[in-house]
LOMIVO-936385 format. One record per residue (C-alpha): x, y, z; residue in one letter. Coordinates in steps of 0.25 Angstrom, whole numbers, padded with zeros to 4 digits, always signed. Example, Ala and Ser with C-alpha at 12.3 -4.5 7.8 and 13.67 -1.06 7.14 Angstrom:
BEGIN
+0049-0018+0031A +0055-0004+0029S 
This chain:
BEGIN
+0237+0693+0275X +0249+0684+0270X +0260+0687+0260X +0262+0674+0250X +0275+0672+0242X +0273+0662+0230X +0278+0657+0217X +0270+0661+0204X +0272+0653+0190X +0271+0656+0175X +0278+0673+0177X +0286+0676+0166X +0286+0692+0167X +0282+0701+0174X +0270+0702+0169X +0266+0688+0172X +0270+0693+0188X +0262+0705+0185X +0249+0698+0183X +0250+0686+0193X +0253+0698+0203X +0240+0705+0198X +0233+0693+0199X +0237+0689+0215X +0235+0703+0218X +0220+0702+0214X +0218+0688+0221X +0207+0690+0233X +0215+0691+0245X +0230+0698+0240X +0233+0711+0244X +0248+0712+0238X +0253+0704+0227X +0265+0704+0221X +0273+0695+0209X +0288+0693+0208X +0291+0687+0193X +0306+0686+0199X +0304+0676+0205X +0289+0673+0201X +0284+0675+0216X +0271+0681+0221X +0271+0688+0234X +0256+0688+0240X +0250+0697+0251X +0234+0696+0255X +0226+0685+0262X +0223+0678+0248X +0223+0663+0248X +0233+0654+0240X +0224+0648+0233X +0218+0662+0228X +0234+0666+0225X +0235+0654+0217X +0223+0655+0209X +0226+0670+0206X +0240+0666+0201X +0233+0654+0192X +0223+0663+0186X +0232+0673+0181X +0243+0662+0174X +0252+0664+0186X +0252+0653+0194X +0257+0650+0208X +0267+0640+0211X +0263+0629+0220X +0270+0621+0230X +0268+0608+0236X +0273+0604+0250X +0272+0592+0258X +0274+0591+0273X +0274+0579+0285X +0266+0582+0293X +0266+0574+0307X +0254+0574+0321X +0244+0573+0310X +0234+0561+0315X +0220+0565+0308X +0212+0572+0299X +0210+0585+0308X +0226+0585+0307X +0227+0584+0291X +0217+0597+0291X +0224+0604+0302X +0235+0602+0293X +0229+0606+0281X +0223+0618+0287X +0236+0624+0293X +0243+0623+0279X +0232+0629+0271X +0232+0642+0282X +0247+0644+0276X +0247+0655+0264X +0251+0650+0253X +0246+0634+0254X +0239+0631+0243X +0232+0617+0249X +0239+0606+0260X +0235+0593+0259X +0238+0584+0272X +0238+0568+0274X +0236+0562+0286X +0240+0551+0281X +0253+0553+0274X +0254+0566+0287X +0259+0575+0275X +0254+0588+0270X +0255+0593+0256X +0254+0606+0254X +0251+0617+0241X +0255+0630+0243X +0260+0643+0232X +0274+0641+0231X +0284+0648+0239X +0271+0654+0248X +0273+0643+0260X +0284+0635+0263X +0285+0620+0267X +0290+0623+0281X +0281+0634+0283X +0270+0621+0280X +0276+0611+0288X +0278+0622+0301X +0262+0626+0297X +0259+0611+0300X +0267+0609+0312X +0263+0621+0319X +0249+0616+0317X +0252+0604+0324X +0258+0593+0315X +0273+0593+0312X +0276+0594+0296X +0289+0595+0289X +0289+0597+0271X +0291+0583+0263X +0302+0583+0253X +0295+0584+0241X +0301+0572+0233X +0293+0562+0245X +0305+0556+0251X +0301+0563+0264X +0290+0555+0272X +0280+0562+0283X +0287+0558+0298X +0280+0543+0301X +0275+0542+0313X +0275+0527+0316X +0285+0527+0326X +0283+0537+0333X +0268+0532+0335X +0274+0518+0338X +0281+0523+0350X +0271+0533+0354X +0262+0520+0353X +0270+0510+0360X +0272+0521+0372X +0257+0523+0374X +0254+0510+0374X +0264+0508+0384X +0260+0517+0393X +0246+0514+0391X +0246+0498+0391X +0246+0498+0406X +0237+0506+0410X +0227+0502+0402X +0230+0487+0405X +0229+0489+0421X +0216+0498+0418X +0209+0491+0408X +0212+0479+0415X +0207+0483+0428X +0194+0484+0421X +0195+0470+0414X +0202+0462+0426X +0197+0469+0439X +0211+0462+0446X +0218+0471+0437X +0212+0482+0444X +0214+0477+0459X +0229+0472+0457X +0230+0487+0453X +0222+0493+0462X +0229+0484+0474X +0242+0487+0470X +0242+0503+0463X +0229+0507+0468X +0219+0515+0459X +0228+0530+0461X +0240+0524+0459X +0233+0516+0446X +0229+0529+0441X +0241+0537+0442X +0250+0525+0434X +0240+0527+0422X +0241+0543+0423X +0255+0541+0422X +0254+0531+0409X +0246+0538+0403X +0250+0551+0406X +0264+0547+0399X +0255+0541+0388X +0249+0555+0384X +0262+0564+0387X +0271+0554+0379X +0265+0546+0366X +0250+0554+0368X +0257+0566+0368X +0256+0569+0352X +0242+0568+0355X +0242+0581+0363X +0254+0587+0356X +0245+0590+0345X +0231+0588+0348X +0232+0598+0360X +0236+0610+0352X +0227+0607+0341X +0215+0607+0351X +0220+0620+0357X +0220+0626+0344X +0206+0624+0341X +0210+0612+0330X +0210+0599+0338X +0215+0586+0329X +0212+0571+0335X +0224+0573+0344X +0218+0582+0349X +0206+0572+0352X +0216+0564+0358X +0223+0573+0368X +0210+0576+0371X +0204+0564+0374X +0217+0558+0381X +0220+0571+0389X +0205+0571+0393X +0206+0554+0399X +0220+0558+0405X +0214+0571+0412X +0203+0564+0418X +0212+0552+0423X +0222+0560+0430X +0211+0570+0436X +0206+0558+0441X +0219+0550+0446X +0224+0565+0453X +0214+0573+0456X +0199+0565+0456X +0192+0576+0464X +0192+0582+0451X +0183+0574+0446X +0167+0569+0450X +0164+0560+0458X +0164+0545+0451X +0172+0549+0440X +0186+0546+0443X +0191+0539+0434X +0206+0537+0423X +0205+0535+0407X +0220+0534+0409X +0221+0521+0399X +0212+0527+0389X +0220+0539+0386X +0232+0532+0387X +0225+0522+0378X +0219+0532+0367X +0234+0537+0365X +0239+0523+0363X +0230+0518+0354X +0229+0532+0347X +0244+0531+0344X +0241+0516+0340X +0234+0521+0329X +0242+0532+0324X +0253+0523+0325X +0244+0513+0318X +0239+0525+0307X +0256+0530+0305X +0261+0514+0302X +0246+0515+0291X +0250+0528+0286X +0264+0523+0283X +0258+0513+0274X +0251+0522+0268X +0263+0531+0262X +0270+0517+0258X +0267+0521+0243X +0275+0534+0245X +0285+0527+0252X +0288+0516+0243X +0288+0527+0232X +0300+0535+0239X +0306+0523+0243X +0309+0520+0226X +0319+0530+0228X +0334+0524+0229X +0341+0531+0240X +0354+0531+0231X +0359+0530+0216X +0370+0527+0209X +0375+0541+0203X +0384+0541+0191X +0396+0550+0196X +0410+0551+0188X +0408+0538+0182X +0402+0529+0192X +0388+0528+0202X +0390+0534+0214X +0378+0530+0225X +0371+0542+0229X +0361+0547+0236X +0348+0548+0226X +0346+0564+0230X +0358+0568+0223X +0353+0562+0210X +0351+0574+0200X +0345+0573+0186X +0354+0569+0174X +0361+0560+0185X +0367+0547+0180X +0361+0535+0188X +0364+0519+0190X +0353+0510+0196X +0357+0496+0197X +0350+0484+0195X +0339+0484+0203X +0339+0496+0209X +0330+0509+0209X +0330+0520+0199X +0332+0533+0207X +0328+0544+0199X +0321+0544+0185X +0330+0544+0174X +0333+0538+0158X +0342+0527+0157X +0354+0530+0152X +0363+0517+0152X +0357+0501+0154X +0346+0494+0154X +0335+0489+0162X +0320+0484+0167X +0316+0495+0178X +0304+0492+0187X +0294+0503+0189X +0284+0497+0196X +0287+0507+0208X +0282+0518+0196X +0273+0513+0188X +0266+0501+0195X +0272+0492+0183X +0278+0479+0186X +0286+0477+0175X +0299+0483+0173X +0303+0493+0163X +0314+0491+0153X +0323+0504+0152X +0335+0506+0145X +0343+0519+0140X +0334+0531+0139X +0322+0525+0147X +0318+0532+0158X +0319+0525+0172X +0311+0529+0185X +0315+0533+0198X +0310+0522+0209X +0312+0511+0199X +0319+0498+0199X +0330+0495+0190X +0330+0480+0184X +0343+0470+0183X +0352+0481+0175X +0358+0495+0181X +0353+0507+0173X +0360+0519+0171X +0350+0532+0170X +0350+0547+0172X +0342+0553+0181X +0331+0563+0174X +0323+0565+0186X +0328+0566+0202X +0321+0571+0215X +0305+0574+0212X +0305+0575+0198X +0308+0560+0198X +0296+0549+0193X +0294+0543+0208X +0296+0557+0215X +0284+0562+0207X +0275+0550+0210X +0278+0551+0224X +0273+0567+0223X +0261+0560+0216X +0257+0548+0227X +0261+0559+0238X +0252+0569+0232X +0241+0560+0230X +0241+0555+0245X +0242+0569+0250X +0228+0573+0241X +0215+0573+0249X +0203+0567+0242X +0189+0574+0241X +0183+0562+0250X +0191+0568+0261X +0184+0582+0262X +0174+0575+0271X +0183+0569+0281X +0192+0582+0282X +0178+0590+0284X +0173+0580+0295X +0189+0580+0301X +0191+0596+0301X +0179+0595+0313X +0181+0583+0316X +0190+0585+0330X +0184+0598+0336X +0170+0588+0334X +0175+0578+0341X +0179+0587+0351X +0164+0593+0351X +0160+0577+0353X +0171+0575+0364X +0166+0587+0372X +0149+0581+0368X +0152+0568+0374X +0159+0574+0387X +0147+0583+0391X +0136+0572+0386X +0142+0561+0395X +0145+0570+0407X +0129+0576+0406X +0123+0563+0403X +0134+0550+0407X +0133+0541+0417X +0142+0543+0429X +0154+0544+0429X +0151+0555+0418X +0166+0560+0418X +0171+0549+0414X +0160+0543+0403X +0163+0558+0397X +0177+0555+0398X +0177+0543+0391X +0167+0547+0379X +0173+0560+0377X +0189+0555+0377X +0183+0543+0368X +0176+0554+0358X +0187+0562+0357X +0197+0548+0353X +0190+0541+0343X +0184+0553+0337X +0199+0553+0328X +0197+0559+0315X +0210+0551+0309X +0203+0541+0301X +0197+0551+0292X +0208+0559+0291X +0216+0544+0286X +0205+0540+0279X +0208+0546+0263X +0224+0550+0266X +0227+0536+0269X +0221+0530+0258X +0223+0541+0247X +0238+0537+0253X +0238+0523+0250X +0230+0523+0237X +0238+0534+0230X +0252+0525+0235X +0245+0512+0230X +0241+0520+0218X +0255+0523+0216X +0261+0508+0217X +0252+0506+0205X +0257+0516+0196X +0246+0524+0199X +0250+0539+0204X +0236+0548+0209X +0244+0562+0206X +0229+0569+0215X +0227+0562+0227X +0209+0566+0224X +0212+0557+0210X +0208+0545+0219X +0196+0551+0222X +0191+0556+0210X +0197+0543+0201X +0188+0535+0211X +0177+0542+0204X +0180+0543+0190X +0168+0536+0181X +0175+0534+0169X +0192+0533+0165X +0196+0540+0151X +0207+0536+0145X +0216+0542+0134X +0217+0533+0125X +0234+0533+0117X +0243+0529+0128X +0235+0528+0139X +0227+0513+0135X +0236+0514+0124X +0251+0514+0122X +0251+0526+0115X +0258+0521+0103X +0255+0515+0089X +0256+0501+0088X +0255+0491+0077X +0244+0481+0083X +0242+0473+0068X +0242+0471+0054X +0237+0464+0043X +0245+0461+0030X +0235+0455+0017X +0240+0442+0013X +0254+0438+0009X +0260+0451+0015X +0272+0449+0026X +0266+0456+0038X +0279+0460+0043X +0285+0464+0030X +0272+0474+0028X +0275+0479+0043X +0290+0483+0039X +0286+0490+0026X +0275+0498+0032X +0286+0500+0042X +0295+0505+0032X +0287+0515+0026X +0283+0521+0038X +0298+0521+0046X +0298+0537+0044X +0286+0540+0048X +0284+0545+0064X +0270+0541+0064X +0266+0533+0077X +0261+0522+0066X +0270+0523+0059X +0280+0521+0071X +0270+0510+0076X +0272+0502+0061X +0289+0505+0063X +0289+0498+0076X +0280+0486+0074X +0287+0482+0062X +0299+0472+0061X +0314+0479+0065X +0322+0475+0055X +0324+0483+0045X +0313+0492+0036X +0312+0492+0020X +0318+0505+0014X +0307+0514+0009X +0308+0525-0001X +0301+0537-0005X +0292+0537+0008X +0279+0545+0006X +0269+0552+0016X +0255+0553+0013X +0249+0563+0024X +0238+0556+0033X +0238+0542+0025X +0252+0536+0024X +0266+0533+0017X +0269+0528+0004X +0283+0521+0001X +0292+0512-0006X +0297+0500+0002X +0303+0485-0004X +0300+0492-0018X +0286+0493-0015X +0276+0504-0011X +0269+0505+0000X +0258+0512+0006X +0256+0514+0022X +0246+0521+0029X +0233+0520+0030X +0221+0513+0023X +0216+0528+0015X +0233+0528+0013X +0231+0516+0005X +0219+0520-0002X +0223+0532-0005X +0234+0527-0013X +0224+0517-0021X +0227+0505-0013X +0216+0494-0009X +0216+0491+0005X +0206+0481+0003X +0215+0470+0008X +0217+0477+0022X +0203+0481+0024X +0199+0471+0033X +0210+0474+0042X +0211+0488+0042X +0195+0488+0045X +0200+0479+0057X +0211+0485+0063X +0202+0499+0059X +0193+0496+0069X +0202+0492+0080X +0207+0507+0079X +0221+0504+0072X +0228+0515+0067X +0231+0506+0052X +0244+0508+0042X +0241+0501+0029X +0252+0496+0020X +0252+0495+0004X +0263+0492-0004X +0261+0491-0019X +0247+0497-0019X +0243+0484-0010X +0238+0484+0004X +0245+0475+0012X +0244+0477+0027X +0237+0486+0037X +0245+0490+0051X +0237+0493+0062X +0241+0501+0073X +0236+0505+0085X +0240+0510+0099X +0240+0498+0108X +0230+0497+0119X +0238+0496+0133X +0237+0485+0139X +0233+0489+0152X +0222+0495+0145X +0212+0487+0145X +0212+0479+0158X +0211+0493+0164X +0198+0498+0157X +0192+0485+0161X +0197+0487+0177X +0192+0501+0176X +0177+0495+0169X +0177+0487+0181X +0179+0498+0190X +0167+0505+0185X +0172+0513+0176X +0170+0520+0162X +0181+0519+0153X +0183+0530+0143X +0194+0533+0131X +0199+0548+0125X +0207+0547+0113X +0211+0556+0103X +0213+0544+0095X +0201+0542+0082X +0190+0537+0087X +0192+0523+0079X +0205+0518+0088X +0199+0525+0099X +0187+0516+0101X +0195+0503+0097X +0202+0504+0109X +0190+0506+0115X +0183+0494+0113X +0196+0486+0116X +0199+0491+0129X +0183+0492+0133X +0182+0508+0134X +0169+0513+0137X +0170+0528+0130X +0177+0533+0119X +0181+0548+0115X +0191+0548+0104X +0198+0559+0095X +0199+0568+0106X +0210+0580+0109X +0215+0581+0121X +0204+0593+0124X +0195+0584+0119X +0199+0574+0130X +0194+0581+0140X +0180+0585+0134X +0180+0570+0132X +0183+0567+0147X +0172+0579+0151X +0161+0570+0143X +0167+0557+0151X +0164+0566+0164X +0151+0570+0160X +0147+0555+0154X +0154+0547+0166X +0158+0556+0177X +0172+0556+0183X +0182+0555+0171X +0197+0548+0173X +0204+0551+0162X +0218+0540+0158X +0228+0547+0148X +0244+0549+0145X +0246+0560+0136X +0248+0575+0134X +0235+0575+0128X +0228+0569+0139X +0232+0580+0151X +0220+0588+0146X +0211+0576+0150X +0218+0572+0161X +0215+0585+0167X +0200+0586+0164X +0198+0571+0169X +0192+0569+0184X +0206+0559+0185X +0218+0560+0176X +0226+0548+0174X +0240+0549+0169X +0247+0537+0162X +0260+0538+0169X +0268+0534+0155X +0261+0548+0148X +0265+0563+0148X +0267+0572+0160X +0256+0582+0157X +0246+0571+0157X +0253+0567+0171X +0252+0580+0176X +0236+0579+0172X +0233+0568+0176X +0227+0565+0193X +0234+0549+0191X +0245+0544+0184X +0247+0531+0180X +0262+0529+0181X +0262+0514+0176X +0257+0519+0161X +0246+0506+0162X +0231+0508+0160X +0228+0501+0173X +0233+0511+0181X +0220+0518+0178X +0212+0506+0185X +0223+0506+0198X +0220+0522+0197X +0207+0519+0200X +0207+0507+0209X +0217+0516+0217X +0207+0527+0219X +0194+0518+0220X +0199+0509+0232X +0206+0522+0239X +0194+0528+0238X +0186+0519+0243X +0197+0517+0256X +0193+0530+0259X +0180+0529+0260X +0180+0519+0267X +0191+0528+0276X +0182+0538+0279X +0170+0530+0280X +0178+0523+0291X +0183+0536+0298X +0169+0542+0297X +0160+0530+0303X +0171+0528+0313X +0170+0542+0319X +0155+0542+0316X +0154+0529+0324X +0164+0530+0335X +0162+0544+0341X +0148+0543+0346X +0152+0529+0353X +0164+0537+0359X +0155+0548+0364X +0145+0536+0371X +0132+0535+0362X +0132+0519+0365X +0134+0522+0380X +0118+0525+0383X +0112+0513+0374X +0128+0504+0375X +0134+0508+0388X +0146+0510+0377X +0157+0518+0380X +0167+0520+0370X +0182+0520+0378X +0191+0530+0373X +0202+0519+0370X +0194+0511+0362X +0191+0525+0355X +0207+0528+0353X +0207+0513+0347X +0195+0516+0336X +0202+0528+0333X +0215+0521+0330X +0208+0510+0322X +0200+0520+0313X +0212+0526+0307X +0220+0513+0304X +0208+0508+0299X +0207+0519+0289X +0223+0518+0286X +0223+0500+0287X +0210+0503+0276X +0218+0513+0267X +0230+0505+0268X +0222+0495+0260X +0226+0502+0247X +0239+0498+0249X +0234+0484+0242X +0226+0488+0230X +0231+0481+0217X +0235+0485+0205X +0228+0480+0194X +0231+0468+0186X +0235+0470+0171X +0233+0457+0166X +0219+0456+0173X +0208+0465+0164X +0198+0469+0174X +0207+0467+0187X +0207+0479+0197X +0212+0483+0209X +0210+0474+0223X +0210+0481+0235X +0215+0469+0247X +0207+0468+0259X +0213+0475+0270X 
């Protein structure tokens, strides 16, 4: 029975309090409910879940706020220790769902606002074992690295390990070894200087090892440091039994594993060392982001900039960068003029023109002329902190494909364990003499290379380094399972205006009959239609010459055909072809041309002047240019390629046949978007839909993938799984690329950790001994272990070098470099 505090949204009265209060008091579980509209809180009392709470609250048109928390999290070293995690944070009332990555060693956490605070989540985590503090939520705060620490720990091990290894092993290599140390220490003496190495080996940089696996072990939950202590603790016993009190032990069987436990710690720590220096590579997207921030600006103050530090910054601040330097905060231009690079945002290369009234970016870089700008946006509202919230989001998302490594990892250990304890009994029953010791040796070897941290690495790492790759290339996964599912979209539905094209009218020709000045008809037709707003009309307006238009009096509107003027003493007719005709004018002389351009899907203003017709504009919206070679990147990749337009049917498909699109739906509402994604889904399967507008959130929302152009409206942003910051096409095809070689870098991750641990732990446990005579050492155990988990991170680092693709090369997609 626990008592939940939490915020509720959408009360107005208290009425509204009264109903979200009935509706919590008759979710399964509550026994006392009560609704404050004060301050619009819900007091809960009962054993009801949060999730039943919340789904109450949703139902009833109440809903509860929610909260999202990250925390560091450090000691985390596998799997079993991501879902030791997970499982404490669930356990607390009032957590929606936590999220933990091994790989980042970060938790995110869910919960009903106001029902569990951050510390209370970070002291939950650390009293489970693994020290936790919160994360600023803006991103500037990075989980604690571990690379030093490991590093010395590391070097201090192998220190202390190197020569007792060297005279031991060597001993057994170069039998004068032996007898130089035999002659001059003797064999008790010999013993007793390894017990002391090693012993300080296991109580100084060994000692994480039994700081945290221990307890674990003792409360039923064992982690692979567990295994470890374990595995070391039990060479380390049998050694110093054997060097201080032998008549422990049977006949034959004294014997020291003194260098291997000293060994398996060293090379252990290698490889977390090794992992931590991977796992830093793996965040670099994050860091470069945060890194776009300047750490000071230039702050108008009483007349002059003043350097100050970048958190004092406020909106409606008045802001200089220099030449060259980084715009800190988003913000229009109020004063100069400039090229600003926004590669770092968009994935573009080529700069951007701003003058007064542009909006500039914060993270970008300034050209060769200081501007001058207000702040509009500080702190996490800005541009850069949002898409950090998106790639942080996005790396801390657990795929589907993962279920089935965290099943096999949540029994994984106590299995081991089982194996360990198997292997003792079968060689002490059934081994050769000394029996002791080959159970030793198998079971200390079973419980080493049995580590479970390979599958735990396997998709983290790589959703880590895809989605930051992703990012570099404009391409900004806002759900990290949007890899996944894009990996096996059949087709890709675009929305047609301003998504493959730009989204405005544009004259694209015209044909004047014979002896007519072609720029002369464009200014009149201009003239006649300068006060309308029509997008044509504006289209005709900006195409024409800039000097200055004829006058035009007694300007008519005919409803649905056109205008009719006087301009130069003439009059003239403009509009469509039935405008024309209507007014007993034979378009004969523009037929040819308008049957042309009509085909093509041009939008067409006639011009008459005198009863004659004497040019035809067309007008259409300009196919992007990016367009193109991305449908033909994305027919490469095996993929249908389909358009949605509300557009006539007529335009619709003459863009179609020039951009080489396999399916058409035309004159569709937005509701009817989504019925025509539905038929794609039913026809192809997995459906992503492309689109930029307000129109198009509907669609984005019922599509399997919802790609937003970055340049389009909020709502469709907030819709979509992927934005596109760039505004090209061929992000589209780098969303996809993206997703298909991270997919298949996980697989190959898990294949990997599987068939390692499938393979290795029987050889560890002796079934090659009978047929092979082969024995597998507990150090060369330690050292497979280490390689398997910076195999899987050296393979996901590989996404670091997927390239973008080529705009000026149609068909060319993304190369992934050979590791």
């Amino acid at each position: 029975m626990t008592t939940l505090r939490f915020s509720v949204d959408n009360m107005s009265c208290a009425g509204c309090a009264g109903r979200a209060e009935r509706a919590l008091a008759a979710a399964p579980g509550v026994t006392e409910a009560s609704v404050n509209i004060a301050n619009h809180v819900a007091q809960v009392t009962g054993k009801a879940s949060s999730e039943t709470l919340r789904d109450a609250l949703k139902t009833a048109g109440y809903p509860a706020r929610e909260a999202t928390h990250r925390l560091s999290i450090s000691g985390m070293t596998c799997a079993s220790c991501t879902g030791r995690v997970e499982r404490a944070l669930a356990a607390l009332p009032g957590v929606l769902s936590s999220q933990v990555n091994l790989a980042t060693q970060t938790a995110t956490v869910r919960s009903l606002d106001g029902a569990v605070s951050v510390e209370t989540l970070a002291q939950t985590v650390t009293d489970a074992g693994y020290p936790a503090k919160p994360v600023d939520t803006d991103g500037q705060t990075e989980p604690p690295s571990e690379i030093e620490p490991l590093r010395r720990d590391t070097l201090i091990a192998a220190a202390l390990t190197l020569p007792v290894f060297l005279t031991e092993m060597g001993g057994h290599l170069y039998p004068p070894i032996h007898h130089a140390i035999m002659g001059s220490l003797g064999m008790q003496s010999f013993w007793v200087m390894q017990f002391v190495f090693i012993t300080l080996v296991l109580v100084w940089p060994g000692l994480r090892f039994f700081r945290i696996g221990l307890p674990l072990l003792a409360k039923g939950s064992p982690d692979m440091n567990s295994l470890v202590a374990l595995g070391t603790l039990a060479a380390w016993s049998y050694s110093t039994i054997a060097t201080f009190t032998p008549a422990l032990l049977p006949e034959g069987t004294r014997a020291v594993y003194f260098e291997a436990a000293g060994v398996i710690v060293t090379l252990i720590l290698a490889g977390r060392w090794m992992e931590a220096r991977a796992k830093g590579r793996t965040g670099a997207a994050i860091r470069h982001l945060i890194g776009l921030r300047p750490d000071t600006v230039l702050l108008a103050r009483d007349g002059t900039f003043t350097e100050v530090p970048l958190a004092e910054i406020a909106v409606g601040d008045v802001i200089k960068v220099l030449p060259g330097g980084r715009i800190a905060v988003d913000g229009v231009v109020i004063e100069g003029d400039a090229f600003v690079d926004e590669s770092m945002i968009s994935g573009e290369p080529i700069p951007v023109a701003k003058t007064v009234d542009d909006p500039v970016t914060g993270g970008t870089i300034n050209g060769r002329k200081a501007l001058i700008y207000r702040a509009t946006a500080v702190g996490s509202d800005t541009v850069l902190a949002r898409i950090i919230d998106m790639v942080q989001t996005a790396q801390g998302a657990k795929l589907p494909i993962q279920a089935l490594a965290d099943k096999v990892v949540r029994i994984f250990v106590p299995v081991v364990l089982g194996i360990a304890a198997l292997t003792v009994a079968v060689w002490l029953v059934f081994g050769p003499q000394p029996s002791l010791g080959y159970a030793l040796v198998a079971g200390v070897a079973v419980l080493i290379i049995a580590c479970p941290c390979a599958m735990g690495l396997a998709t983290p790492t790589s959703i880590m380094v895809g989605t930051g790759r992703a990012a570099e290339l404009g391409v900004l996964f806002r759900k990290g399972d949007a890899l996944q599912r894009l990996d096996n979209a059949k087709v890709v539905a675009f929305d047609k205006t301003g998504t493959l094209t730009e989204g405005r009218p544009t004259l694209v020709d015209q044909y004047v009959v014979p002896g007519a000045d072609p720029t002369e008809m464009l200014r009149l037709t201009a003239a006649v239609e300068q006060g309308s707003d029509h997008p044509i009309a504006r289209a005709i307006l900006v195409a024409a010459p800039s000097d200055l238009l004829p006058k035009v009096t007694g300007s008519e509107t005919v409803p649905g055909y056109g205008l009719i003027a006087a301009v130069n003493g003439q009059t003239a007719l403009v509009g469509s072809e039935s405008h024309l005709s209507e007014q007993g004018v034979n378009t004969a002389p523009l037929k040819e041309a308008i049957g042309q351009y009509a085909e093509k899907g041009h939008t067409l203003v006639c011009l008459a002047l005198d009863g004659q017709a004497v040019a035809v504009f067309a007008v259409a919206d300009r196919i992007k240019p990016s367009a193109k070679p991305a449908i033909e990147a994305l027919h490469a990749a095996g993929l249908k390629v389909a358009m949605i337009s509300g557009d006539n049917a007529a335009a619709a498909e003459a863009i179609a046949r020039q951009l080489g699109i396999d399916h058409v739906t035309a004159g569709v509402r937005p509701d009817g978007k989504v019925d025509a994604i539905k038929a794609l889904r039913h026809q192809f399967g997995a459906v992503a839909f492309v689109g930029d507008g307000i129109n198009d959130a509907p669609a984005l929302a019922e599509a399997d993938i919802g790609l937003a152009i970055g340049t389009g409206t909020d709502v469709a942003i907030e819709a979509a799984d992927i934005v596109l910051s760039s505004g090209r096409v061929s992000g589209v095809v780098n969303a996809v690329d993206v997703s298909k070689h991270t997919m298949r870098n996980i697989r190959q991750n898990l294949f990997w950790a599987f068939a390692y641990n499938t393979a290795l732990i029987p050889v560890a446990a002796g079934v090659l001994y009978p047929a092979f005579g082969i024995l597998l050492s507990p150090m060369l155990g330690a050292g497979a272990m280490a390689f398997s988990s910076v195999f899987v991170l050296t393979n996901a680092l590989r996404l670091r070098r997927i390239a973008p693709v080529q705009q000026d090369a149609p068909a060319s997609r993304y190369t992934e470099a050979t590791a």
